[in-house]
C-alpha positions in Angstrom: 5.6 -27.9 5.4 6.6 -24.3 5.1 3.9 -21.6 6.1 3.8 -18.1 5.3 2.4 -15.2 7.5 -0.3 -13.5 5.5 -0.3 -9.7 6.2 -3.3 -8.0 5.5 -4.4 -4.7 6.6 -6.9 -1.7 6.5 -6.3 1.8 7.3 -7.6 5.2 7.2 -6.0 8.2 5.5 -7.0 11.9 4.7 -6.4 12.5 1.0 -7.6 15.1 -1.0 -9.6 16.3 1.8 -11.7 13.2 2.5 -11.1 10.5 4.7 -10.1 7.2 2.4 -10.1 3.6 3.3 -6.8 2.0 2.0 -6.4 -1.5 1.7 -3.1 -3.1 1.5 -2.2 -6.8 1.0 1.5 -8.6 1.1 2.7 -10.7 -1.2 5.7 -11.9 -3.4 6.7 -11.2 -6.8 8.0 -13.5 -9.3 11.9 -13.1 -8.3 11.0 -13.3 -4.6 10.9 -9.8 -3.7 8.2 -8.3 -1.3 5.3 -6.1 -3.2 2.0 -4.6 -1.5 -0.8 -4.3 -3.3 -3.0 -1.4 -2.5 -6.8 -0.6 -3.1 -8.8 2.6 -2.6 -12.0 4.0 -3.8 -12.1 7.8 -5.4 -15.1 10.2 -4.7 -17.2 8.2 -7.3 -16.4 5.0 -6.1 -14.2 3.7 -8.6 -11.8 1.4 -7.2 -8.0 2.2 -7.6 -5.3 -0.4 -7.3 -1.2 0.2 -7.5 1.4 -1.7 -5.9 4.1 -0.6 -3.8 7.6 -1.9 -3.7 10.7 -1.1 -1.3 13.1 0.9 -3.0 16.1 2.0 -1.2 14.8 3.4 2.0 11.2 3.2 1.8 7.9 1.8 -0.1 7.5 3.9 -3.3 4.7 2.8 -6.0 5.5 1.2 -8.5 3.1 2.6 -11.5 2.8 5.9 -12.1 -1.2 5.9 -13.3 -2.9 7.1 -9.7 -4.2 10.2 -9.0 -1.9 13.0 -7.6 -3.8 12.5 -4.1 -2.3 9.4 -3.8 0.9 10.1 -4.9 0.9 13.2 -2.5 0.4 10.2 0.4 2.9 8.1 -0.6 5.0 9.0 2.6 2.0 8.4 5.1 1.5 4.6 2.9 5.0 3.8 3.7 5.3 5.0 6.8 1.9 2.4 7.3 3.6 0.0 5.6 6.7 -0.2 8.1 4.5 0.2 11.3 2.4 -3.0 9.9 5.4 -5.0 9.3 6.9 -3.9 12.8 4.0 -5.0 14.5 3.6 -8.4 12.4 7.0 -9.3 13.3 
């Protein structure tokens, strides 16, 4: 029997000058790479989703469609990214 650590974790981040809740899961894609999908709600509580993959160095996202906010971010998400994963290990 083979068991798999899930990693699941919440944290909060100032973007676009409010502080955000984001959401970010761990999982696998279909060729076996590592993906994290992320959630967080804008000012009017709509819920945004992206994923974020490692590239290279670091965790970029993967689809272009988010706000600029949290594209601005995407350093402080993959610098959250790799301290969860350090600590998980």
């Amino acid at each position: 029997m083979l068991f798999v650590k899930n990693v699941q974790f919440t944290r909060l981040v100032k973007a676009d000058g409010s502080l955000r809740e984001f959401n970010f899961r761990k999982h696998t894609d279909s060729q076996g790479g590592i993906l994290f999908s992320v959630d967080v709600c804008d000012l009017r509580n709509n819920r945004i989703a992206f994923k974020m993959q490692h590239k290279e160095t670091a965790w970029k996202i993967v689809q272009s469609l988010v706000p600029e906010w949290v594209t601005k971010n995407e350093h402080i998400l993959n610098q959250l990214i790799e301290e969860e994963l350090k600590n998980a290990s």
